[in-house]
C-alpha positions, 0 to 999 in steps of 0.5 A: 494201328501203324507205328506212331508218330512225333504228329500222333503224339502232337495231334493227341496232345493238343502241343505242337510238333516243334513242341513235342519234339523239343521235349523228347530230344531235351531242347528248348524250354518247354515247361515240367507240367508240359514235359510230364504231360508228354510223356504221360501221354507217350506211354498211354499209347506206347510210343517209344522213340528211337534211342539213337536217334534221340541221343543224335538229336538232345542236347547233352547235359553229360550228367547220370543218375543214381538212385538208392533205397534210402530206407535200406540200413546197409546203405547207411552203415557199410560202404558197399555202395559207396563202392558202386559210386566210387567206380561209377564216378570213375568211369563216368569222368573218362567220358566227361560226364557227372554223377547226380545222387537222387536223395529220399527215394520213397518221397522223390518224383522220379520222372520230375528228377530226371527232367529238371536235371536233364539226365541222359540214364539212371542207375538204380540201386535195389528194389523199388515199390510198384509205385515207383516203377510205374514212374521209370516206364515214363522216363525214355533214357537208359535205365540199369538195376543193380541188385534188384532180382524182380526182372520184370520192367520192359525196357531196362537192364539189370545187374546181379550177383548169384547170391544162390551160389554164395550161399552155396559156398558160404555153408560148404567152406563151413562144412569142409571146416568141420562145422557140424551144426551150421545155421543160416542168419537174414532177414525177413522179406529181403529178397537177396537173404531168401536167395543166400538161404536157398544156397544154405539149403542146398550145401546142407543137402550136398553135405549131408549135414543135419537139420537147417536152423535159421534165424531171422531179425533186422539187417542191423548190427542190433538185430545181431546182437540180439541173435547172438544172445540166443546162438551162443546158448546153442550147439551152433559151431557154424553161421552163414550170415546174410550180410556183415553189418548183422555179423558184426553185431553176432560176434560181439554177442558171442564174444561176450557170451564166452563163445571163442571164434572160430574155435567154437564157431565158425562165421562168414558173412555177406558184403566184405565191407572195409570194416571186416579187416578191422574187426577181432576176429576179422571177419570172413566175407562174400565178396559181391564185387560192387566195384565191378558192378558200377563198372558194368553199370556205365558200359550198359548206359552208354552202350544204348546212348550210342545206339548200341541198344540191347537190353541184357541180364548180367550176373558179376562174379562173387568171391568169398574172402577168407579171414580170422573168423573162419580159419583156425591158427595152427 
């Protein structure tokens, strides 16, 4: 079969040429069941239009998209993200564009979304279900991932951090530290954890440490308090922590429990979220550097609105922040 064309995706339809043109370069008034149609169809038969073109030809609506998994309890307790919409809303003003924040994201039609609002790409944060990815191949604007390690959509780019290599330098700055007995903390079925963890392993191999202790709960302050109870009975002077929120709650169960920190134990976290400067210890952190992912995030999209289409992997560098909880006062 040639290449497809505007008339075989009309022909196919049952719509107009004018009609099926006006949906794909966003003019008109075409109605969201027509819309949807289209698409649905478009996809069907794998016909894909040019993207410059298209940009050339829609009437701009300046307005990107950002969606979260709402289900994730570090989007609503921590400001990471929030780092990420900051330094999107940023760079998006210098071009004259909005930002639209999708809410509910288990419940939200995504394709729906993107067509009542017009958008011109979307930023994903995390993980989606199959379900919903399914629903991204249908929508034809540019789509970025941002943490978000499956790798497997045709057709969007992704940003990610080397949370193997965090882990890596997480565990060895304890070990350099003099920790003897270090263990790991996540959670369970995150896919960022089991990445942090496989850096643990292997500084623990490099080091020629003992055995790997690991402990797992929900990626809550609660699910660290309760880990905390049971760390601070062990021989533990050591803890890599798969994100600061579970931090926070382990030093509050230690400190309670008579560990002192870090004379007794030594702990860094993943995120470095504001709220590690405030704590007592402050709280030494990965820096994941979301700022700079947002950044990289709006390049990408408007790199593709403007034709430059190539569709790219791209790792931002992390950084660890070394604070009371880690460094012993002389």
């Amino acid at each position: 079969m040639g290449k497809l064309t505007i008339k075989d995706i009309a022909k196919k339809s049952g719509f107009s040429v004018s009609t099926v043109s006006n949906v794909i370069n966003g003019k008109g008034k075409c109605s969201l069941e027509t819309q949807k149609k289209i698409f649905h169809l478009m996809e069907e038969v794998g016909y894909k239009p040019n993207q410059a073109a298209r940009t050339l030809a829609s009437k701009k609506s300046n307005l990107i998209g950002i969606l979260f998994p709402v289900e994730d309890e570090i989007f609503r307790k921590n400001n990471s993200y929030q780092k990420i919409v900051n330094s999107v809303t940023s760079e998006l003003s210098k071009k004259s564009y909005d930002l639209v924040i999708g809410n509910n994201i288990k419940e939200l039609d995504i394709l729906e979304w993107a067509l009542k609002r017009d958008l011109e790409g979307i930023i994903i944060i995390g993980d989606l279900d199959i379900s919903k990815e399914k629903e991204l191949k249908k929508i034809n604007i540019p789509i970025v991932f941002i943490d978000n390690y499956k790798n497997n959509l045709y057709g969007v780019n992704y940003i990610n951090s080397d949370d193997t290599i965090g882990g890596f330098n997480a565990t060895e700055i304890l070990a350099k530290n003099k920790c003897k007995n270090i263990a790991f903390v996540g959670s369970e079925d995150i896919e960022v954890h089991s990445r942090r963890y496989l850096g643990y392993q292997s500084a623990l191999i490099e080091s020629s440490l003992g055995e790997e202790r690991l402990y797992l709960d929900q990626p809550t302050y609660e699910g660290g308090l309760a880990l905390g109870e049971m760390i601070s009975k062990t021989d533990i002077d050591g803890l890599c922590v798969a994100s600061d929120i579970m931090a926070f709650g382990i030093m509050s169960s230690l400190l309670k429990n008579g560990k002192k920190i870090p004379e007794d134990i030594k702990i860094i976290g993943f995120d470095n979220i504001d709220s590690c400067r405030y704590t007592t210890p402050t709280l030494s952190s990965v820096d994941l550097n979301f700022s700079a992912k947002g950044i990289v995030a709006v390049q990408m999209i408007f790199e593709e609105i403007e034709g430059k289409f190539f569709l790219r992997n791209q790792s931002i560098d992390l950084n660890i922040v070394l604070r009371g909880s880690t460094v012993c006062k002389n």
